[in-house]
C-alpha positions in Angstrom: -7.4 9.0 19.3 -8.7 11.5 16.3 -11.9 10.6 15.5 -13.5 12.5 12.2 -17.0 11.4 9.8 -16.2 10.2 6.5 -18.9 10.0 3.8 -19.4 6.8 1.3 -20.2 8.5 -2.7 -22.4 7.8 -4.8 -18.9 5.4 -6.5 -18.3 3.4 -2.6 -15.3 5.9 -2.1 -14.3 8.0 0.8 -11.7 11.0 1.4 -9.9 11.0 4.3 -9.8 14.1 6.2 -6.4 16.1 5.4 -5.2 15.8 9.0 -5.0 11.8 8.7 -3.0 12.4 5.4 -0.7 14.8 7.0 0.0 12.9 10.1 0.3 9.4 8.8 2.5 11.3 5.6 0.2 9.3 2.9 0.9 10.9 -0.8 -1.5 9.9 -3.9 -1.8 6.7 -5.2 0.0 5.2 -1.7 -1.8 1.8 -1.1 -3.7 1.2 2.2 -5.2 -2.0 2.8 -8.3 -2.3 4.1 -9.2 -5.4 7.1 -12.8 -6.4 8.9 -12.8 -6.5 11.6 -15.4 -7.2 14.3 -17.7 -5.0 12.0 -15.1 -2.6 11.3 -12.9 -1.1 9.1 -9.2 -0.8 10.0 -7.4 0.5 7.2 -3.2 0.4 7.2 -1.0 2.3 4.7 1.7 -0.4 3.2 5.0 0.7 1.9 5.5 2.6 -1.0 6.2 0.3 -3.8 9.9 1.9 -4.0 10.5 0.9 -0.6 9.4 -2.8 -1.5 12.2 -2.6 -4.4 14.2 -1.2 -2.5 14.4 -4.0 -0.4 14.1 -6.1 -3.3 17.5 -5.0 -4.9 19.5 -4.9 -1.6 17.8 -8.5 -0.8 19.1 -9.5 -4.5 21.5 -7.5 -5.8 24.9 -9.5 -4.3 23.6 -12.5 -5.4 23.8 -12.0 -9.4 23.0 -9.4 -11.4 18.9 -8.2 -12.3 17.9 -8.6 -15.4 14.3 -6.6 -16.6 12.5 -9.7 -16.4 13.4 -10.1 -12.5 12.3 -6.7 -11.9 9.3 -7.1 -13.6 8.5 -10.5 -12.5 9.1 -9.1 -8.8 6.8 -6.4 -9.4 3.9 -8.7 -10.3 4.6 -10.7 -7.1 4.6 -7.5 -4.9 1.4 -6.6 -6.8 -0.3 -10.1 -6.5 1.0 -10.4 -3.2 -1.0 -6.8 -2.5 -4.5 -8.3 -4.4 -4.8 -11.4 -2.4 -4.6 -9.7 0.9 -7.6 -7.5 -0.2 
């Protein structure tokens, strides 16, 4: 276990420290979701939303053919789905 002090701004935001980032391969804007529990803080990266598509399409894609709206439609549920976990 790495254990490292993280500060809270001014804005309720932290920065994790660049070995976590490096070691769990997080990139910018890559959504973590954040649980309590028992008075702490677990935080656990979820897939990139490509790899959610991705799955998505092969899931789909044999079945008929996409059109925009599916994809779009599919990307509010993946991003719904994300909000109410949070």
């Amino acid at each position: 276990m790495i254990t490292k002090n993280v500060t809270i701004t001014s804005k309720n935001q932290i920065t994790l420290p660049s070995e976590y980032v490096k070691l769990l391969q997080l990139t910018q804007s890559r959504v973590l979701r954040a649980d309590l529990h028992d008075g702490k803080i677990v935080l656990t990266p979820q897939p990139p939303l490509g790899d959610v598509m991705k799955q998505f399409w092969k899931k789909h894609s044999a079945k008929r053919t996409l059109t925009e709206s599916d994809i779009t439609q599919a990307a509010r549920n993946i991003a719904a789905e994300r909000a109410s976990r949070g």
